[in-house]
LOZA-767038 format. One line per 2 residues: number of its first residue (from 1); their letters; for each residue x, y, z of C-alpha. Coordinates in Angstrom, 3 decimals. Layout:
// LOZA-767038
NUM) a) X Y Z ~ ...
// end
This chain:
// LOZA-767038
1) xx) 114.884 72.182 121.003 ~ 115.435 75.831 120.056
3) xx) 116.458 77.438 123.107 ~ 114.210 80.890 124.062
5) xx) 114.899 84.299 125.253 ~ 112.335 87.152 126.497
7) xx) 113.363 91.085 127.459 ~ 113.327 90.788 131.648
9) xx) 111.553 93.813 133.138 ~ 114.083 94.762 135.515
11) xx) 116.609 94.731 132.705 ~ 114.588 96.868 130.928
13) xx) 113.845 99.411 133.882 ~ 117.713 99.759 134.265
15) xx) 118.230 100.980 130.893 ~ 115.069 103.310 131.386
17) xx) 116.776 104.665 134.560 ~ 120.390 105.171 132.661
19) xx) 119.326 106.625 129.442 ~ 116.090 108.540 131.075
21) xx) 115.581 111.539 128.726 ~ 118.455 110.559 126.311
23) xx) 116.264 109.682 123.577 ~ 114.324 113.220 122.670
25) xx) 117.552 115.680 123.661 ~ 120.298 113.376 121.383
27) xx) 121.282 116.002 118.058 ~ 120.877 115.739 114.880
29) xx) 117.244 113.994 115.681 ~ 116.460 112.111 118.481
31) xx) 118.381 108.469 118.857 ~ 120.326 106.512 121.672
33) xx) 122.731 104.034 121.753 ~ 121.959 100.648 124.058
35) xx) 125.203 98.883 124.738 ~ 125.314 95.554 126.336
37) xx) 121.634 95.402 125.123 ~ 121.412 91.929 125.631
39) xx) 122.875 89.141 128.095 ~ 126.360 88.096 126.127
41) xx) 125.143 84.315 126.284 ~ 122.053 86.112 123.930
43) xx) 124.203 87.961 121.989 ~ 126.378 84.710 121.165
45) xx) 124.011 82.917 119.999 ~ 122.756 85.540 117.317
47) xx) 125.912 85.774 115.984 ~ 126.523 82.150 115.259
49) xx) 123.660 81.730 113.997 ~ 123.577 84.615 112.002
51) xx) 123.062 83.125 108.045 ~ 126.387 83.978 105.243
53) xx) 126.013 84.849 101.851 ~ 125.304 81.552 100.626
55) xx) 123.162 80.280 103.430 ~ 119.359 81.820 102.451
57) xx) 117.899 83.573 99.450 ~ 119.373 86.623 100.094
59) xx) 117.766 89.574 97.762 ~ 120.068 92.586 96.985
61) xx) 118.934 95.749 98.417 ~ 121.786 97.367 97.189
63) xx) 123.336 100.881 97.997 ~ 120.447 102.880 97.039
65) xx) 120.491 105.156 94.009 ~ 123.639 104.824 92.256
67) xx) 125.024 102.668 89.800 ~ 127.906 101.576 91.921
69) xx) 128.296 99.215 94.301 ~ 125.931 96.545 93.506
71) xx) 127.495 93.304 93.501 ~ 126.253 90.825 95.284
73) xx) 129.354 89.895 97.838 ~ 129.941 93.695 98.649
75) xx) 126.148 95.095 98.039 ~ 123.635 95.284 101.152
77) xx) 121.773 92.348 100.953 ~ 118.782 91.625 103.264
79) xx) 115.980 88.993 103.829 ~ 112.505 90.393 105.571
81) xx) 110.190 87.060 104.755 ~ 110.365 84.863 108.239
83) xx) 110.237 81.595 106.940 ~ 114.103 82.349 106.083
85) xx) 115.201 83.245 109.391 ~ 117.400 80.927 111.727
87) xx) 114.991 79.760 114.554 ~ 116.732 81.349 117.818
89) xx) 116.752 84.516 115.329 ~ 113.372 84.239 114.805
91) xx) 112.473 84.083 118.078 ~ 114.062 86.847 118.913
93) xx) 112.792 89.240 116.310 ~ 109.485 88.499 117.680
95) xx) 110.742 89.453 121.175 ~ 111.179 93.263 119.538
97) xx) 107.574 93.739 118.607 ~ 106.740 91.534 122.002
99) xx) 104.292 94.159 124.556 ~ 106.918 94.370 127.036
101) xx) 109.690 95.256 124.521 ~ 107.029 98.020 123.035
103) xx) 106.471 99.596 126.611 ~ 109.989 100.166 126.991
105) xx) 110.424 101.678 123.705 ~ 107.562 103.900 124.333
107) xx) 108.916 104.935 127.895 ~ 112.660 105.899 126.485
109) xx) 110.972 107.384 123.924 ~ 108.483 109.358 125.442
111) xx) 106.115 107.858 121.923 ~ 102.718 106.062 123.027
113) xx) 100.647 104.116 120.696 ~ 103.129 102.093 118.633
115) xx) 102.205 99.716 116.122 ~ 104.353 96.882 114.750
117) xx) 105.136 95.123 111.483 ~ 105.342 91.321 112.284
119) xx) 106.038 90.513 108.396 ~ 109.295 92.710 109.121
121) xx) 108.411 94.992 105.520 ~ 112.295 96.641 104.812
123) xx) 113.907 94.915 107.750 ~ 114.645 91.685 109.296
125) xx) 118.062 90.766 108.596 ~ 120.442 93.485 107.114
127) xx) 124.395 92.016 105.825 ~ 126.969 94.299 103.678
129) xx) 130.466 92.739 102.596 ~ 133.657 94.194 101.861
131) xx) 133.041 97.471 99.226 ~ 129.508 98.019 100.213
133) xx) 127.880 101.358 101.758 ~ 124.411 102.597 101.995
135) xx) 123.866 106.313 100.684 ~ 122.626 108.877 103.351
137) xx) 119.015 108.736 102.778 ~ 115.181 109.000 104.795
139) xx) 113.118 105.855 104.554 ~ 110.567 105.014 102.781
141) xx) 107.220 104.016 104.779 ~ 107.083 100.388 104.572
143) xx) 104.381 99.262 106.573 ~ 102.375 96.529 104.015
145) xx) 99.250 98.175 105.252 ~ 100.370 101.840 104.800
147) xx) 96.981 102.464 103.444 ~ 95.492 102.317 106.636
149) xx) 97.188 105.593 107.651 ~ 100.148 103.282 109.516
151) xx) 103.567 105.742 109.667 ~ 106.679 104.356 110.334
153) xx) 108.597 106.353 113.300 ~ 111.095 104.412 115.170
155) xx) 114.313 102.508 113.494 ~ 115.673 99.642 115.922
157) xx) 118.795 97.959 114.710 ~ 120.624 95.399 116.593
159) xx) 124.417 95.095 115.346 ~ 126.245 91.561 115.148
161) xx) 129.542 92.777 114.383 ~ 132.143 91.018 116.960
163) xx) 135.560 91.987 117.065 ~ 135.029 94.740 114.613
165) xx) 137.874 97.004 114.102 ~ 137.152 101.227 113.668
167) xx) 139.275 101.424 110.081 ~ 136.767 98.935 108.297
169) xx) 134.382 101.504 108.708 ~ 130.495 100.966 108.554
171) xx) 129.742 103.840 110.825 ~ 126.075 104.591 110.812
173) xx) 126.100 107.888 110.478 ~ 123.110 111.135 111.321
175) xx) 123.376 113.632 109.462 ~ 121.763 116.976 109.647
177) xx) 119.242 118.668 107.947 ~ 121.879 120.803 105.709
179) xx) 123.065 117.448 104.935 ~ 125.942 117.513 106.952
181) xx) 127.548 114.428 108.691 ~ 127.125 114.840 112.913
183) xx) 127.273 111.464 114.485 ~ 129.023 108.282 114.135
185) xx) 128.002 105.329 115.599 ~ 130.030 102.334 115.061
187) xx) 128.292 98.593 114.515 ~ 130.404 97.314 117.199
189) xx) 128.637 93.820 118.665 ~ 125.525 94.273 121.196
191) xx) 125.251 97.643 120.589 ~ 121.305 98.548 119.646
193) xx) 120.372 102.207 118.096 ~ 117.567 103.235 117.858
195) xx) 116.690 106.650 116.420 ~ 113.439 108.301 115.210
197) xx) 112.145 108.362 111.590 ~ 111.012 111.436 109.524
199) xx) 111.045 114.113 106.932 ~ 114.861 115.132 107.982
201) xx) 116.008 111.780 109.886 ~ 118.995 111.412 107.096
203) xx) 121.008 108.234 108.013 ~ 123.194 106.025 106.259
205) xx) 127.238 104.854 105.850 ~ 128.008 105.875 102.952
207) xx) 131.375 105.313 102.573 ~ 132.128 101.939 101.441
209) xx) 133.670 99.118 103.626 ~ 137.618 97.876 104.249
211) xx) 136.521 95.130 106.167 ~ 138.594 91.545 104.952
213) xx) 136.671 89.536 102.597 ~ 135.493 87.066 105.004
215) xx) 133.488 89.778 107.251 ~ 130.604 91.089 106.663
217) xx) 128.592 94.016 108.186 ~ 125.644 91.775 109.935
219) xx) 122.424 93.134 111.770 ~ 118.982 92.901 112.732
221) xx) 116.477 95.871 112.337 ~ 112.915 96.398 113.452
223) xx) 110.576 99.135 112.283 ~ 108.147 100.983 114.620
225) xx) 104.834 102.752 113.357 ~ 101.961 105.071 114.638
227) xx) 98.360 105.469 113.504 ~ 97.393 108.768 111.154
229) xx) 100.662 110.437 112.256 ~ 100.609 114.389 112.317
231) xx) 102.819 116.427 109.629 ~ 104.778 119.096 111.262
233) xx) 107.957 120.843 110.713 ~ 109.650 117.224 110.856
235) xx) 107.723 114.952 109.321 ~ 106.074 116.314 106.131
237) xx) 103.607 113.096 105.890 ~ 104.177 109.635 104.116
239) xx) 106.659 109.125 102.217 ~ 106.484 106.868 99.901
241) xx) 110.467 106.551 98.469 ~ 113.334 107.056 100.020
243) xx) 115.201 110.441 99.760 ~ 118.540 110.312 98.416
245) xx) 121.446 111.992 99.179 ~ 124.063 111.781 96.835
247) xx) 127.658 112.141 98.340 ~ 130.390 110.742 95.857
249) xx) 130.794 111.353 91.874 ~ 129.128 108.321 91.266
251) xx) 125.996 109.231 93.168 ~ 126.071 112.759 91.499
253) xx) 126.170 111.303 88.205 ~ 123.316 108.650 88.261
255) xx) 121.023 111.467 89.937 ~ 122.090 113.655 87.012
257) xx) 121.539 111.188 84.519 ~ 117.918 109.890 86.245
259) xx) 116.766 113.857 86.281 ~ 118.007 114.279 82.778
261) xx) 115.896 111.348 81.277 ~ 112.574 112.323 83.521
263) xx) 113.421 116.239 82.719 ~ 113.183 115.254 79.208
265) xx) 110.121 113.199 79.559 ~ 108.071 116.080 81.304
267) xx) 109.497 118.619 78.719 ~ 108.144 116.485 75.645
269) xx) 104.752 116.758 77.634 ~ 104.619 120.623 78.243
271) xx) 101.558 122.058 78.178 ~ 99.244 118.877 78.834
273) xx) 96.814 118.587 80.378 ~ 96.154 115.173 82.475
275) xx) 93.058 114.182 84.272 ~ 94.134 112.046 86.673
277) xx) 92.145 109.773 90.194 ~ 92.999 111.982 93.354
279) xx) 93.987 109.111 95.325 ~ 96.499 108.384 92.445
281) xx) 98.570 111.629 94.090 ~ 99.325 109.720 96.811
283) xx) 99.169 113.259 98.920 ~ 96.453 113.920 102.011
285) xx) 93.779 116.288 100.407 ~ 90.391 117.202 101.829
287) xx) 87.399 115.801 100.185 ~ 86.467 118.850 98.636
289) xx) 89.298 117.936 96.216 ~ 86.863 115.445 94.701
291) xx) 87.795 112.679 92.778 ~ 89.376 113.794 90.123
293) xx) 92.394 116.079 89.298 ~ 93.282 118.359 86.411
295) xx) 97.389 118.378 85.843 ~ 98.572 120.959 83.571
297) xx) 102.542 120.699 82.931 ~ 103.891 124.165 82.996
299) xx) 104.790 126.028 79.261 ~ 108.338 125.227 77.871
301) xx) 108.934 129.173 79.383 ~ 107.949 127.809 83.186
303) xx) 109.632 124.520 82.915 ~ 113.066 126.047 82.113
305) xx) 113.041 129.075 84.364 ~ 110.313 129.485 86.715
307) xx) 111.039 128.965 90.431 ~ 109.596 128.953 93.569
309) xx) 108.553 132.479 92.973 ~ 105.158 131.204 92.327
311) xx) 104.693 129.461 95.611 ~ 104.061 132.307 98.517
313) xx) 106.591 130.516 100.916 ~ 110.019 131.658 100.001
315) xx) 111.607 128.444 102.421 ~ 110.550 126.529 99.114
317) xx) 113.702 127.584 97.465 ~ 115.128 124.408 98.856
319) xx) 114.026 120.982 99.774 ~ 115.189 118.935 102.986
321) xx) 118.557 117.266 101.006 ~ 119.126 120.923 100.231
323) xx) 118.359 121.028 96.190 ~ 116.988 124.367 94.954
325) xx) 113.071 123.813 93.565 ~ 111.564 124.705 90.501
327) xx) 107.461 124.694 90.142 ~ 106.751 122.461 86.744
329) xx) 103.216 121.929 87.025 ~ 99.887 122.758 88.641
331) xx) 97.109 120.571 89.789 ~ 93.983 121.332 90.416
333) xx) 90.501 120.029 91.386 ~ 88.930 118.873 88.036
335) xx) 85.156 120.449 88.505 ~ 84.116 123.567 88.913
337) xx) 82.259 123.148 92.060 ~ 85.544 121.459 93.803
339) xx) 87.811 124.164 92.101 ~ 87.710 127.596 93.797
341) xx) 91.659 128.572 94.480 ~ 92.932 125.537 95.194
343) xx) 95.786 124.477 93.837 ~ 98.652 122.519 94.723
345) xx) 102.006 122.869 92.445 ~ 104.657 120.292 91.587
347) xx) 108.220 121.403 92.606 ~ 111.261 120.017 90.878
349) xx) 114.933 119.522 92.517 ~ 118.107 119.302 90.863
351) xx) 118.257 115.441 91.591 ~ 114.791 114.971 89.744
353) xx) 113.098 114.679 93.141 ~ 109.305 115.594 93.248
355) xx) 107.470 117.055 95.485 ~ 104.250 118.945 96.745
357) xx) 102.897 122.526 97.852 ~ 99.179 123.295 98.617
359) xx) 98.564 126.822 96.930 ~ 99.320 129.278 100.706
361) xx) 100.870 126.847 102.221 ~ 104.362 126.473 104.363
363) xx) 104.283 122.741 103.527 ~ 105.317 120.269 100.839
365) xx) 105.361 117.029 100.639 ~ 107.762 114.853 99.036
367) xx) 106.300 111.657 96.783 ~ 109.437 110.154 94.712
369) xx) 111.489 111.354 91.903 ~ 110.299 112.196 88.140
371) xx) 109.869 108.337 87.737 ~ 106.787 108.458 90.473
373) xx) 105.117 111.534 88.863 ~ 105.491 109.840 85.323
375) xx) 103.905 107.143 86.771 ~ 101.001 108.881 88.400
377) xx) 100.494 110.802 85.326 ~ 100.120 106.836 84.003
379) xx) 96.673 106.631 86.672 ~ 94.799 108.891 83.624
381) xx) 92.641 106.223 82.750 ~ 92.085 104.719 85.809
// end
C-alpha cells in the first residue's frame, strides 16, 4: 500500500506566523526559504525513493544555452510526465497544487487567485550530477494552456539533498537586475524556496558542481500561475523563452556565435518586407492592430548602426540582462484603416535576443532570440 501524506493546517499556520511578511520584503525579488518544510519521516521517504540516472526515462534539459555541459551524467536532467514518478512522490506532488497547500501559498505570499499545472509543464522532478550547472536565466511560461492568458508567477522547489556539503556547490542563486549575484541559497535537505517569477526574477547555479560522482543534485519543483496577469515595471508580459545570462567564456561564445548566424540571416533580408498573422507576434496588441502585420527589416545603414535613438524611451538602451539594443525592424498594421502611427519596432541585443517596443511607449517585451523572429517571419503564409 503506498503510504499518504497531506499539508496539516496547523503546520501550515506556524510557518505563516514565522515567516509573516518575509515573502514580499526578501531582496533581489521576493522569495523565502522554508526549512524543516516537512515532517523528517516525509522527507525520508522522498529521498529514498527519489529515482537515479538509470531508473526512468530521464530527458536532458541541459544547462541552458551553451555548448558545454551537456552530458548526460553531469547535465540537468528532469522528468515532468507523471506516469514516471515513484508513487509516494507522486502523491506528494499532488499535495503542492492540493487547495490547502494553495491557501498557504497565497497567504505568505500575499498572491490570490493561483492556478496550477497538474501535468507539471517544466517541473516535476529536477537531478544534476557531478559537472553540471544551470545558467542564470528567467523562465519561460510553461503553462500547456498558456493561450488562455495563464502566467506563471510562483517557483516552488523542494530540495532532496541529504548530507550535502557547502564546497560541492549547487547554490541557487538571485541575482539582480544588473545581473549581479545577491543571494545564495544552498539545496541542503528539507529546505523549500520559493520565490516569485518575472521579467527580472534571474535565478540559476551557474557554476558547475564538485559533488563525488555518486551524488547528484535531486529536487522537486512546482510552478504557480495567475489568470491575464498585468505587465508592469516587473513583469513585461509572457515570455515565451527563457532569458539567458551568459556568465563563463563558454556561454559568451555560443551567444556570440547564435547572434552571429541570426545577425547574418536578418542582414541577407534587409529591406523586406513581410506580411505576417498578428497573432504570429506572439505580443498583446489591441484589435485595432487587425489581422495582419507589415514587417519591414531596417536598410543595411539601420541594421549596422541605428540604436535606440529611434524609440522615444532612452531606458531602451539596455534590456533586463543588461545588453545594449539596437532597433532592426518596424512593424506595422498592414491596412490603411488599422495603420495610423502605430508602430511597434524590433530591438536587437548583443546576445541576439529580441524584443518589443510599441511606438511611445516605456515598455518592451521580450519574445526569444533571432531564432524566434526568423521563425515568426516563417508565419508569412499562414
Amino acid at each position: 500500500m503506498i503510504p499518504v501524506y497531506y499539508f496539516e493546517e496547523e503546520r501550515l499556520a506556524a510557518m505563516l506566523k514565522e515567516h509573516d511578511g518575509v515573502f514580499v520584503h526578501n531582496q533581489p525579488f521576493p522569495h523565502i526559504v522554508l526549512d524543516d518544510f516537512l515532517p523528517p519521516e516525509i522527507m525520508r521517504r522522498l529521498i529514498d525513493e527519489f529515482p537515479g540516472v538509470e531508473d526512468i526515462p530521464w530527458k536532458n534539459w541541459g544547462a541552458g544555452r551553451t555548448r558545454g555541459g551537456q552530458e548526460v551524467q553531469g547535465s540537468k536532467l528532469g522528468q515532468s510526465d507523471e506516469t514516471f514518478f515513484p508513487p509516494f512522490i507522486r502523491h506528494f506532488l499532488a499535495q503542492l497544487n492540493s487547495a490547502t497547500f494553495i491557501r498557504f501559498i497565497e497567504r505568505l505570499t500575499g498572491i490570490s487567485g493561483l492556478i496550477t499545472d497538474p501535468t507539471y509543464s517544466g517541473c516535476g522532478l529536477h537531478s544534476t550530477g557531478s559537472g553540471g550547472r544551470l545558467m542564470i536565466h528567467t523562465d519561460a511560461n510553461r503553462h500547456p494552456h498558456s493561450g488562455a492568458h495563464l502566467h506563471q508567477i510562483l517557483n516552488l522547489i523542494v530540495y532532496l539533498n541529504e548530507d550535502w556539503k557547502g564546497d560541492w556547490g549547487g547554490d541557487l542563486e538571485l541575482w539582480t537586475t544588473d545581473r549581479k549575484p545577491h543571494r545564495k541559497i544552498a539545496p541542503i535537505a528539507n529546505r523549500a524556496v520559493l520565490f516569485f517569477t518575472g521579467t527580472r526574477s534571474f535565478h540559476g547555479h551557474p557554476e558547475p558542481l564538485t559533488c563525488p560522482p555518486e551524488r547528484r543534485r535531486n529536487s522537486l519543483a512546482v510552478y504557480y500561475y495567475t489568470y491575464k496577469r498585468e505587465q508592469n515595471e516587473d513583469y513585461e508580459g509572457m515570455q515565451h523563452a527563457a532569458r539567458w545570462v551568459p556568465t563563463t567564456a563558454e556561454d559568451r561564445a555560443t551567444a556570440r556565435e547564435l547572434a552571429d548566424s541570426g545577425r547574418a540571416q536578418l542582414a541577407a533580408m534587409v529591406g523586406s518586407r513581410i506580411e505576417i498573422p498578428t497573432t504570429a507576434l506572439r505580443m498583446p496588441l489591441e484589435p485595432q492592430w487587425g489581422d495582419r502585420l507589415l514587417v519591414t527589416l531596417l536598410d543595411g545603414e539601420g541594421f549596422e548602426s541605428t540604436t535606440c535613438e529611434k524609440v522615444p524611451a532612452p531606458h531602451f538602451t539596455s534590456d533586463a540582462a543588461g545588453s545594449n539594443l539596437r532597433a532592426f525592424a518596424s512593424i506595422t498594421p498592414l491596412t490603411g484603416e488599422h495603420g495610423g502611427d502605430r508602430e511597434v519596432v524590433a530591438l536587437l541585443a548583443e546576445d541576439g535576443a529580441v524584443h518589443l517596443a510599441k511606438k511611445d511607449e516605456t515598455r518592451t517585451h521580450f519574445i526569444g532570440y533571432i531564432a524566434a523572429f526568423l521563425r515568426v517571419l516563417g508565419c508569412a503564409n499562414r
